[in-house]
C-alpha positions as a printed NumPy array, in Angstrom:
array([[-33.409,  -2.857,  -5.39 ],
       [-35.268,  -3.523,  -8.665],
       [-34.067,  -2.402, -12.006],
       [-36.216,   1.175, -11.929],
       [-34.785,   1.918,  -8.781],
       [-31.456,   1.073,  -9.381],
       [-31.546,   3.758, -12.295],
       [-33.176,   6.106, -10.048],
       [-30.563,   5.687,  -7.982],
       [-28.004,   5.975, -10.878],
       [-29.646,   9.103, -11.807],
       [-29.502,  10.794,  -8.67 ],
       [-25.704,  10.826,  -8.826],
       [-25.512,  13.223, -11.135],
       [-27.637,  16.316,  -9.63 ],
       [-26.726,  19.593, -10.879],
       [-24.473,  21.23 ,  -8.483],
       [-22.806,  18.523,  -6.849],
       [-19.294,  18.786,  -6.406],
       [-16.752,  17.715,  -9.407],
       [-14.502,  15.019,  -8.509],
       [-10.657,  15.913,  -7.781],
       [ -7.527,  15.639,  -5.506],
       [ -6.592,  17.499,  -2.337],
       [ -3.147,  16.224,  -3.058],
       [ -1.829,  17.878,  -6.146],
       [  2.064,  17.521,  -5.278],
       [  3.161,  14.01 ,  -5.817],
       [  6.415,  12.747,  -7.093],
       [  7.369,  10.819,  -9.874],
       [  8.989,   7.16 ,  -9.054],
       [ 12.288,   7.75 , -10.647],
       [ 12.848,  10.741,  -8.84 ],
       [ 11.814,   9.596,  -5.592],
       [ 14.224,   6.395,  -6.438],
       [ 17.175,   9.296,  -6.757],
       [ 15.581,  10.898,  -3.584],
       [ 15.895,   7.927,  -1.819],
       [ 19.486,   6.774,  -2.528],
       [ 20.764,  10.1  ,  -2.276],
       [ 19.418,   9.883,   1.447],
       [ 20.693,   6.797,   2.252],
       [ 24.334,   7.528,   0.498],
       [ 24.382,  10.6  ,   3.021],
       [ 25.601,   9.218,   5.635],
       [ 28.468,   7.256,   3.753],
       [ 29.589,  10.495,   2.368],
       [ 29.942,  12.104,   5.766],
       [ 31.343,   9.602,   6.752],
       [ 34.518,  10.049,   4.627],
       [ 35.2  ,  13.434,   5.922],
       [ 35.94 ,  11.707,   9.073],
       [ 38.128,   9.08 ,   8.224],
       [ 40.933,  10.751,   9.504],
       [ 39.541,  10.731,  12.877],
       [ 39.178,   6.817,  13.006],
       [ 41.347,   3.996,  13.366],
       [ 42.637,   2.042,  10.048],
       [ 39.854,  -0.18 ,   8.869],
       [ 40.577,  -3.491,   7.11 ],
       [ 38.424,  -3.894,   3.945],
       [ 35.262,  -5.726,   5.502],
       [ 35.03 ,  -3.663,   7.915],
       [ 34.644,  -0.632,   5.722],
       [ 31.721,  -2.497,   3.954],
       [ 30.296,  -3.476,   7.073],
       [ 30.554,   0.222,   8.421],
       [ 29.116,   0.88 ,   5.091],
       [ 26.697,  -1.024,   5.699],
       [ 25.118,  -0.212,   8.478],
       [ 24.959,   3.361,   7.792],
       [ 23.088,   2.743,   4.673],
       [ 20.788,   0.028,   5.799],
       [ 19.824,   2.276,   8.946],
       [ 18.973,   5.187,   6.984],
       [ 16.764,   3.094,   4.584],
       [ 14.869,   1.645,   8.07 ],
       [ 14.406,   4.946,   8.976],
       [ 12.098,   5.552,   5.515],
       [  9.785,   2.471,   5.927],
       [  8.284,   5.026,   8.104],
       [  7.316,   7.309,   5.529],
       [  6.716,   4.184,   2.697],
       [  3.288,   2.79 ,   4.694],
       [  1.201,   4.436,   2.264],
       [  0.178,   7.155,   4.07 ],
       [  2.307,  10.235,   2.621],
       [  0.304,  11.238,  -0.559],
       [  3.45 ,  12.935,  -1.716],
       [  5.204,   9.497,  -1.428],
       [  2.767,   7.353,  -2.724],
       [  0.454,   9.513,  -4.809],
       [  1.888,   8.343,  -8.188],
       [  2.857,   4.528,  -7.386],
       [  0.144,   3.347,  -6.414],
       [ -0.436,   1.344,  -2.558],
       [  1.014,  -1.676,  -4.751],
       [  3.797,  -0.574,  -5.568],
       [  4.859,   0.657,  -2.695],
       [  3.37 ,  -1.844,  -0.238],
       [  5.62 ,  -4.297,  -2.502],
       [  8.505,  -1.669,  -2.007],
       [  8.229,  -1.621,   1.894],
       [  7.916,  -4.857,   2.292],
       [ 11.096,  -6.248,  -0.099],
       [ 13.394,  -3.214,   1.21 ],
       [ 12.846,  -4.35 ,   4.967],
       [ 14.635,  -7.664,   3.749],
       [ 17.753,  -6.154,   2.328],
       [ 17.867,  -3.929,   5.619],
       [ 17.746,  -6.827,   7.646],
       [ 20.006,  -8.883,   5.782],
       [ 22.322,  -6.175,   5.364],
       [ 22.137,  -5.378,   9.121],
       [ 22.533,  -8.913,  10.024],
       [ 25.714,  -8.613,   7.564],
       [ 27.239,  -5.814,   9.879],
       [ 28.549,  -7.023,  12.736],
       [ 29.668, -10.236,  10.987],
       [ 31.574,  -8.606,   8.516],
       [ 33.478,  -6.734,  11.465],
       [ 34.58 ,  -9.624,  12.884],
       [ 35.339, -11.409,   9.164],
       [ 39.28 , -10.093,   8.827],
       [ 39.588, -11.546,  12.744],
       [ 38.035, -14.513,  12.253],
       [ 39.875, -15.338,   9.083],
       [ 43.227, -14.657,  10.986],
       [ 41.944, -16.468,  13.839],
       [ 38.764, -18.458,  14.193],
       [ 38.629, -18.713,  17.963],
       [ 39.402, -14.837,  18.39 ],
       [ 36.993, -13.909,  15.891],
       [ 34.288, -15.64 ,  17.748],
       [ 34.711, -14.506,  20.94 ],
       [ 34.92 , -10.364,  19.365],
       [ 31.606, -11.347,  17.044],
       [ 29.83 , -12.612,  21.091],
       [ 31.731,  -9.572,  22.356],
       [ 29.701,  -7.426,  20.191],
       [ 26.361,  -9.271,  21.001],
       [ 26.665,  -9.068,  24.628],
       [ 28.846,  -5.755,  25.767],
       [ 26.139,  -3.194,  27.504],
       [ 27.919,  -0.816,  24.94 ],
       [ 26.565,  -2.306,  22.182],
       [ 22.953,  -3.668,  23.698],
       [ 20.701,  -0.862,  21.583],
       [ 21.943,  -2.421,  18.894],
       [ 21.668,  -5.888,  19.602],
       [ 17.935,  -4.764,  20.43 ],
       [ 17.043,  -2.832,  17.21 ],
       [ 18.746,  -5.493,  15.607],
       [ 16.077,  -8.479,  17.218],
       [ 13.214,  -6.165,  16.598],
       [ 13.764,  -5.635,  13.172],
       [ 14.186,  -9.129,  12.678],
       [ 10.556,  -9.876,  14.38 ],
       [  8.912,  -7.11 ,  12.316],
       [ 10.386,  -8.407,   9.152],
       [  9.812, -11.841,   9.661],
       [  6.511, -11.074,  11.542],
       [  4.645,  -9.272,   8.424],
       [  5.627, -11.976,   6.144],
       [  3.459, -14.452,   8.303],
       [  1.031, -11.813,   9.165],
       [ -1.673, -14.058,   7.256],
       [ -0.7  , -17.102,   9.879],
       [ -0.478, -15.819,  12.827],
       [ -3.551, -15.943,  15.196],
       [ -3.766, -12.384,  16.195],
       [ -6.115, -10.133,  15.   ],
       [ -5.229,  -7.446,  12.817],
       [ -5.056,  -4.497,  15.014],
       [ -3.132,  -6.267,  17.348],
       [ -0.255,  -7.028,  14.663],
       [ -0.778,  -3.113,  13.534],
       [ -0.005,  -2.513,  16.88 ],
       [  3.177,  -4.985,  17.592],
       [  4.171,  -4.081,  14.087],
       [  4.743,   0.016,  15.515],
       [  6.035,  -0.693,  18.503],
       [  9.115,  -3.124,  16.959],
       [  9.391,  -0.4  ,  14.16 ],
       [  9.923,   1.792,  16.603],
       [ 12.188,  -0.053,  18.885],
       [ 14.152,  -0.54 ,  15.654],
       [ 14.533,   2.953,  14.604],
       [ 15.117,   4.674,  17.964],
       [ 17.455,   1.586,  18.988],
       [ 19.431,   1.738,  15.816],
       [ 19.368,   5.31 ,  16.21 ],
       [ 21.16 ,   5.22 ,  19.801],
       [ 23.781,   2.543,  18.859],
       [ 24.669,   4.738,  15.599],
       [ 24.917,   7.84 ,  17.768],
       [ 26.728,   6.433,  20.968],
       [ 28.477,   3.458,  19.422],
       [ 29.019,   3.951,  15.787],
       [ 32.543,   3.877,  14.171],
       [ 31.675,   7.136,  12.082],
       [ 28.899,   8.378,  14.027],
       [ 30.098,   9.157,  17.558],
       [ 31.003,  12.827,  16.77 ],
       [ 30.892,  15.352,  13.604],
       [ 28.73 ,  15.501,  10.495],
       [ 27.251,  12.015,  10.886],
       [ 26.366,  12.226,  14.366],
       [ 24.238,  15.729,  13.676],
       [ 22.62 ,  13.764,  10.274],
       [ 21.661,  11.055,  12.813],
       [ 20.183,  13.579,  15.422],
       [ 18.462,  15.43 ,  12.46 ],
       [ 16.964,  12.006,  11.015],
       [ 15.755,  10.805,  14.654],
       [ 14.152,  14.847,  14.984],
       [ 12.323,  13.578,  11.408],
       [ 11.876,  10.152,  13.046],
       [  9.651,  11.673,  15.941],
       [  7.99 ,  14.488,  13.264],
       [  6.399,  11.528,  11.031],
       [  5.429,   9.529,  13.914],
       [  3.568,  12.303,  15.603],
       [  2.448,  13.384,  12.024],
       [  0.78 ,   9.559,  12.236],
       [ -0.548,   8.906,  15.027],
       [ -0.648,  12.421,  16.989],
       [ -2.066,  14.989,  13.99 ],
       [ -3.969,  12.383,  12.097],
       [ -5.98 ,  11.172,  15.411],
       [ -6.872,  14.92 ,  16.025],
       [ -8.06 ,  15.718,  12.602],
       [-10.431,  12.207,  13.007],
       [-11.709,  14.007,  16.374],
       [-12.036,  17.208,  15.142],
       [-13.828,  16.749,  11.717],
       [-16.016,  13.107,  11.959],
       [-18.009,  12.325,   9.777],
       [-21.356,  10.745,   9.996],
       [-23.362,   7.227,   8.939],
       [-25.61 ,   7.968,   6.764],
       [-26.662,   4.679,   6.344],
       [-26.134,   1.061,   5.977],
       [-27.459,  -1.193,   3.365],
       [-27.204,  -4.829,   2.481],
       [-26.05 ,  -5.035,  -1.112],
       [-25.463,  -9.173,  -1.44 ],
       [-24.611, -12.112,   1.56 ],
       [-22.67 , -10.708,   3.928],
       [-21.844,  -7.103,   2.18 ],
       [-22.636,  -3.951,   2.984],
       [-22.807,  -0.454,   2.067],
       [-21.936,   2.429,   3.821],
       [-23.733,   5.61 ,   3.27 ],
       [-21.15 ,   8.937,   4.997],
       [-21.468,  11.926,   5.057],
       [-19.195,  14.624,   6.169],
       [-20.025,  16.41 ,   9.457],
       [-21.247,  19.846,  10.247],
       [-18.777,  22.522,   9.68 ],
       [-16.361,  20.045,   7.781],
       [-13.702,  21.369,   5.61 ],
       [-14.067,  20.816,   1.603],
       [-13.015,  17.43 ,   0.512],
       [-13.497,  16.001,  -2.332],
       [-11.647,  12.794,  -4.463],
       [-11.395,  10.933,  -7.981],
       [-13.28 ,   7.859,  -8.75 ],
       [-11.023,   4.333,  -7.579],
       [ -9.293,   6.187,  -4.929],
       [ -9.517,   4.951,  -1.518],
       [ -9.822,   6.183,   2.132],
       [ -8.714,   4.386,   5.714],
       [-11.942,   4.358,   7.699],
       [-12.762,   4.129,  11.663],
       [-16.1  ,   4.053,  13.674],
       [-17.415,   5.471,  16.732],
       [-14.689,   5.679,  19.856],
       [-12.271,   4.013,  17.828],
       [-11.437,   6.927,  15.808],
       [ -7.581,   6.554,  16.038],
       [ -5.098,   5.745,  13.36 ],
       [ -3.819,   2.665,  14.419],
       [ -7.529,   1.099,  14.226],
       [ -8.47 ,   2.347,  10.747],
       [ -8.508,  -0.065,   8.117],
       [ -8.499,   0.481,   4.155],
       [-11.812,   0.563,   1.929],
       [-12.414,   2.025,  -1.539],
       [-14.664,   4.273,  -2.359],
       [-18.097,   2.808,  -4.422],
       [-18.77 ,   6.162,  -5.092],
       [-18.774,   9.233,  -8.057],
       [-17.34 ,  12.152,  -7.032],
       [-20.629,  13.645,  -8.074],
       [-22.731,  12.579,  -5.333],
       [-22.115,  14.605,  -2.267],
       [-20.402,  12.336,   0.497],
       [-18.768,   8.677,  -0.107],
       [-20.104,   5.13 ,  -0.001],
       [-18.221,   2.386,   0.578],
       [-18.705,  -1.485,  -0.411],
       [-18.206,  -3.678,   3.044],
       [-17.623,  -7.387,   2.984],
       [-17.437,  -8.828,   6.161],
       [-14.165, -10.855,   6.199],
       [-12.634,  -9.813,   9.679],
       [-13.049,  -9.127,  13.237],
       [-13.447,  -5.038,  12.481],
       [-15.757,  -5.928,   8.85 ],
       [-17.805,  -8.308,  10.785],
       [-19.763,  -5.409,  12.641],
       [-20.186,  -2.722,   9.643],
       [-23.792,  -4.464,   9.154],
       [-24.817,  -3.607,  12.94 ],
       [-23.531,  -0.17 ,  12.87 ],
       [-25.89 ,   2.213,  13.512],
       [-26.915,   5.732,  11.43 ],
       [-25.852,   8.659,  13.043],
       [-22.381,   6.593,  13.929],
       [-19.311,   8.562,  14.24 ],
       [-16.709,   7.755,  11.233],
       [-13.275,   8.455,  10.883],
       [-12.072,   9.167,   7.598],
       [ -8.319,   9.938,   6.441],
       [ -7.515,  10.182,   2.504],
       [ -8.611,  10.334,  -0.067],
       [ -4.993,   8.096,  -1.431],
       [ -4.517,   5.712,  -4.687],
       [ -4.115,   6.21 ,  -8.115],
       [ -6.815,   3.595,  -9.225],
       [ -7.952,   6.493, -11.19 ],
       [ -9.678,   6.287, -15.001],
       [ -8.005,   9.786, -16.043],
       [ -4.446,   9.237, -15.838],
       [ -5.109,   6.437, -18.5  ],
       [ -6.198,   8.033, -21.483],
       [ -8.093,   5.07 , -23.606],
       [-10.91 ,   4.541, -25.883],
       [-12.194,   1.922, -24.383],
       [-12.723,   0.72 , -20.558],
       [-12.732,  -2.58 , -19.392],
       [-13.743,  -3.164, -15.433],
       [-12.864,  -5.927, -14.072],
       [-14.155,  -6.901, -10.314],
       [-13.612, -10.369,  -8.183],
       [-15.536, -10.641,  -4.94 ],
       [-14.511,  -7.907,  -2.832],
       [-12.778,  -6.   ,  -5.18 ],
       [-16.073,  -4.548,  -6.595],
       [-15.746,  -1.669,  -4.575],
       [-13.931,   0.734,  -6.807],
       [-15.36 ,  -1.299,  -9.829],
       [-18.336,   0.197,  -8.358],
       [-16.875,   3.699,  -7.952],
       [-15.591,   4.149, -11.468],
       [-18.661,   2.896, -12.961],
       [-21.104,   5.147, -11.104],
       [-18.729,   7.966, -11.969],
       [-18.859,   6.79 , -15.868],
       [-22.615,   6.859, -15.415],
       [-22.845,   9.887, -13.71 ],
       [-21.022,  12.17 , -16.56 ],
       [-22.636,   9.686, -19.087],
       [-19.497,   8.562, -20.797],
       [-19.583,   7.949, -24.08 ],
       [-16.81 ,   5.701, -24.472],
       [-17.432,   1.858, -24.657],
       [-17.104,   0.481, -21.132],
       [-17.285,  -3.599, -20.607],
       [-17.832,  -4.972, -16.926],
       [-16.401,  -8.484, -15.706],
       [-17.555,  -9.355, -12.047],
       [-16.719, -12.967, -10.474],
       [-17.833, -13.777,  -7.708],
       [-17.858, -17.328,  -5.958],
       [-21.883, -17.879,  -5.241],
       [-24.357, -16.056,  -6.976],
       [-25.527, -14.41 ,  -3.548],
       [-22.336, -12.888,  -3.545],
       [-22.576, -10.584,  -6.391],
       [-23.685,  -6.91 ,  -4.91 ],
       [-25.371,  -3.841,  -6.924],
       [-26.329,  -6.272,  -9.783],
       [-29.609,  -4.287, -10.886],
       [-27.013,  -1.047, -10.796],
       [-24.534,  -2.589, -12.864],
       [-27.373,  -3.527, -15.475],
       [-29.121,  -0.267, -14.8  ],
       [-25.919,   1.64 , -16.002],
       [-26.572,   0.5  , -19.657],
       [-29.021,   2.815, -19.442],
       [-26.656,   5.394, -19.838],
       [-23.805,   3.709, -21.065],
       [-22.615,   1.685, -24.215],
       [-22.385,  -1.292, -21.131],
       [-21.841,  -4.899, -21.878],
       [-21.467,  -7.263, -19.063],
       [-20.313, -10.619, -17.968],
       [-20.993, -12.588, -14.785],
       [-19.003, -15.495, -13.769],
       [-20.014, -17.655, -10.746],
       [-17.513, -20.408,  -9.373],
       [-21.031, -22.057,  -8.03 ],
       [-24.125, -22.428,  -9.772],
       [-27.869, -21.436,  -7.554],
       [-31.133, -21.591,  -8.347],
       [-32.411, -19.011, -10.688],
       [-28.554, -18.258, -12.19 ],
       [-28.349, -17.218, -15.723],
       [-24.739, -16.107, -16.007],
       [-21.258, -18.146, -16.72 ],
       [-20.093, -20.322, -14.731],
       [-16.64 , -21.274, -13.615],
       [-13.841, -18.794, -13.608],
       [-12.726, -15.931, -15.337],
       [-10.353, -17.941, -17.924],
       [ -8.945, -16.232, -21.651],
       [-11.973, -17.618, -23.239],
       [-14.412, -15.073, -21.025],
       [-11.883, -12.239, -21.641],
       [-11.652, -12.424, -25.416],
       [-15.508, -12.485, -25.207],
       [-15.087,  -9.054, -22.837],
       [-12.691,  -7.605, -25.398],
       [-14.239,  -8.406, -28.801],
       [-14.676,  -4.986, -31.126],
       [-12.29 ,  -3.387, -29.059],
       [ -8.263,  -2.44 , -29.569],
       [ -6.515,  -4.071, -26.63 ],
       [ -3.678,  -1.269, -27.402],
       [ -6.709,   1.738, -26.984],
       [ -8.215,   0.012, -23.961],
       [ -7.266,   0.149, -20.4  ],
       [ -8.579,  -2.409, -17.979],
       [ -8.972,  -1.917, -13.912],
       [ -9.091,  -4.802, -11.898],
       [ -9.865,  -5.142,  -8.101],
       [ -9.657,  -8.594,  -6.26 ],
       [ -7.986, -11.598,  -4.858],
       [ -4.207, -11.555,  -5.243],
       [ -4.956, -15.248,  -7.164],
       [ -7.508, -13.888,  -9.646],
       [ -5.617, -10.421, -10.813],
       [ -2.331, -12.401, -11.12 ],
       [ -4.166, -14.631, -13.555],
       [ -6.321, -12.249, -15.227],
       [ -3.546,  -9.351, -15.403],
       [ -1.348, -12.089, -17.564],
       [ -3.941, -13.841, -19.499],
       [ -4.924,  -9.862, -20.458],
       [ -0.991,  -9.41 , -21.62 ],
       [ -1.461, -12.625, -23.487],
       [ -4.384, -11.391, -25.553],
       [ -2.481,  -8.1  , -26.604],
       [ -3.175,  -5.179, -23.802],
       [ -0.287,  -3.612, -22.919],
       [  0.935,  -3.554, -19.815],
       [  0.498,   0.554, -19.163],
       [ -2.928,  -0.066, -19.593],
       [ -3.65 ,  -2.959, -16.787],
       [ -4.292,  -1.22 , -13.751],
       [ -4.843,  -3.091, -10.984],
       [ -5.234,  -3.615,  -6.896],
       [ -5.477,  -6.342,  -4.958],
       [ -6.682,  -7.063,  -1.236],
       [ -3.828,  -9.694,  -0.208],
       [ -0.428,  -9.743,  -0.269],
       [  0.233, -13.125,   0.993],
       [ -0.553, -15.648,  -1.81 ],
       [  2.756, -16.238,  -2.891],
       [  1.265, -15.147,  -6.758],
       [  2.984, -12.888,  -8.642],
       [  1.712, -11.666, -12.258],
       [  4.206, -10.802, -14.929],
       [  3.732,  -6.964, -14.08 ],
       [  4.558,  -8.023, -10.174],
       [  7.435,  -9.264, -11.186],
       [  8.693,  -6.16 , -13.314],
       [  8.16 ,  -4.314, -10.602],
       [ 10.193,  -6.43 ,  -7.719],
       [ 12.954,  -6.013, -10.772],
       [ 12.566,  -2.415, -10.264],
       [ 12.871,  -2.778,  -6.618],
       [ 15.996,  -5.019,  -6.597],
       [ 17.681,  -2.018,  -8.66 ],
       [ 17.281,   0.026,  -6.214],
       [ 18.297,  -2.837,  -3.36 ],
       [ 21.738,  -2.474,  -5.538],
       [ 22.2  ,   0.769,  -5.766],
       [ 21.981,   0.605,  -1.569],
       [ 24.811,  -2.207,  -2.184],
       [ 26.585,   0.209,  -4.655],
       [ 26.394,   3.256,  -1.864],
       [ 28.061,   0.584,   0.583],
       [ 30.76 ,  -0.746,  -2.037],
       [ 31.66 ,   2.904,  -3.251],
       [ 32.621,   3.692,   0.302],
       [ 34.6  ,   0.923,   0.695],
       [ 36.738,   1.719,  -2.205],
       [ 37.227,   5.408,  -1.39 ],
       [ 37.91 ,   5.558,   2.06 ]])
């Protein structure tokens, strides 16, 4: 696409009558509440609980925290279900990083602290007597009274430990999406049984009908997932458009919505999980942002091929059915007021780059807008006459950064280091500006700090990222995981209150 065509194109997203951007999901909780939401849920149980004490045989002090315990942490496994991302009223205004990051730490303390309860049982026995103590603690393990437990138990432990090496196993991803369900929900309906048929305060009263109620929710959001979800893909496909090569080995995805479709429409950043063809089923869809403005009838999205499923976008042909569930994120420009935007894209990651910028262009913002895109060849860079095309429209500057040099290359290269960013940032307030980044985990963990460094606030770095297993964590990352452990001790508070009162 040459430079004419590319503002052609540009133009053509803003056609008079084309639906304004928006957000079918209008009811979306605030993170502190749903923090209160969340431990009030889990401390349910516990406070049940002590209406029943009467009922049950003395406990020694362990083994009211370990009781504790396990009543807490099994509530909290039965919410992963609901913190995947996929419950708009859950995520809507966190953001799939933050709560990705939440799922993933919480499943920790519920497996340590469910590892914790039947040792802690056994603790006042085997500090009495070491040999006794042992042979109640294999008692536990072994007795057919106990096996659900024992089960849930090993499956968490494989689903914990298995999505924290997701990057190193061999298995493709669908087929980890796939294990990664079924241990969940061994776990859940496992721990569920042992609580019900084998639990100190769960056996009978209050607890046991909380239990019965929270398996009945249990079965609602998995059918909600993969029952309701795979019938709306079925019922209302959409249709390929299109497919376009946009740079080596990325492609763009023209869809459009089907005959007799319902409205939907979305805000520039967000994103949608996608399917093709007779795959159309939830547990095959896989996460892409939308390159498009809200403006423009339909959705694009920005393909690189990095996978097994990615691999094939480029031989996909038009009149394909697609599967599309969202639109989700909050990778959106107006919840940040500013007066200035900074973009900010690294391979990959210029998807919703993309999207917000053809939605600047397309309502012809008048607002300063600066564009960093890295990329690690030259051939890699997509929709470069676009992005220069914008300026058309647009108070635009732009810098390109290539990790390789090529033939023909006029832009930086190297990396995307402070010097580049102070260059991206000159005439502009860092405390007026917000910056959105999309990219490697490596590259916004560097940028998003070296950004702090310079003066922008930390409210006004937005960011996502497409891995979770580098091991990097930026400054903001790490705030957040603080956040997270607060609420990992208020679950430890819930435990330790009980203990004391009953």
């Amino acid at each position: 696409m040459n430079t004419q065509d590319a503002a052609t194109s540009m133009a053509d997203r803003t056609a008079e009558g084309a639906p304004a951007g928006g957000s079918a999901h209008a009811w979306r909780l605030p993170g502190p509440a749903l923090a209160a939401l969340y431990l009030a849920f889990c401390g349910t149980a516990p406070a049940l609980a002590l209406a029943t004490l009467g009922d049950s045989a003395p406990l020694a002090g362990w083994e009211k925290v370990a009781g504790a315990l396990g009543l807490v942490a099994l509530a909290a496994m039965t919410v992963q279900l609901v913190t995947s991302g996929r419950f708009d009223t859950v995520s809507g205004r966190l953001g799939i990083d933050r709560i990705m990051a939440f799922h993933k730490l919480i499943a920790w303390w519920i497996l340590i602290a469910l590892l914790a309860h039947p040792l802690l049982y056994v603790l006042p026995t085997w500090l009495a007597d070491p040999a006794l103590g042992r042979e109640r603690l294999v008692a536990y393990l072994t007795a057919p009274h106990y096996r659900s437990g024992v089960v849930a138990l090993a499956a968490l432990a494989l689903l914990v430990v298995g999505g924290a090496l997701r990057e190193r196993l061999p298995w493709r991803y669908e087929t980890w999406r796939g294990s990664h369900l079924v241990l969940a929900l061994v776990a859940v309906g496992g721990g569920l049984h042992h609580a019900i048929t084998a639990g100190r305060f769960s056996v009978a009263g209050p607890v046991n009908l909380f239990w019965w109620a929270v398996a009945l929710g249990a079965i609602a959001v998995v059918a909600v997932l993969y029952g309701w979800r795979w019938a709306k893909l079925h019922r209302h496909p959409w249709r390929l458009a299109s497919v376009t090569r946009r740079a080596d080995r990325m492609w763009e995805l023209d869809i459009q919505p089907g005959p007799g479709n319902p409205p939907w429409t979305y805000r520039a950043g967000q994103f949608v999980w996608m399917t093709e063809g007779a795959r159309r089923f939830p547990l095959l869809d896989h996460p892409f942002s939308i390159a498009d403005s809200p403006l423009r009838p339909g959705l694009s999205l920005l393909v690189k091929e990095a996978g097994d499923f990615t691999s094939r976008v480029g031989a996909l042909a038009p009149g394909t059915p697609i599967g599309i569930d969202g639109p989700y994120g909050v990778f959106m420009l107006d919840a940040h007021p500013c007066d200035a935007v900074v973009l900010i894209a690294g391979g990959a990651g210029i998807g919703p780059i993309m999207g917000l910028l053809r939605d600047l262009a397309a309502r012809r913002d008048p607002r300063p807008i600066r564009v960093a895109y890295a990329a690690g060849r030259p051939e890699n860079f997509a929709c470069l006459d676009e992005i220069r095309a914008a300026a058309s429209v647009l108070d635009l500057e732009i810098v390109l950064v290539s990790e390789a040099g090529g033939a023909g290359w006029g832009g930086h290269i190297g990396r995307l280091d402070r010097e580049r960013l102070e260059e991206l940032l000159r005439g502009l307030d860092p405390q007026r500006t917000v910056a959105f980044m999309c990219g490697p985990g490596p590259m916004v963990t560097g940028v998003s700090d070296t950004l702090l460094d310079i003066g922008m606030p930390m409210r006004n770095v937005v960011y996502e990222r497409f891995d979770y297993g580098s091991g990097a964590a930026s400054r903001q990352d790490r705030r957040h995981a603080l956040v997270i452990a607060a609420v990992g001790a208020g679950l430890v508070a819930l435990a330790g209150l009980f203990a004391l009162v009953a």
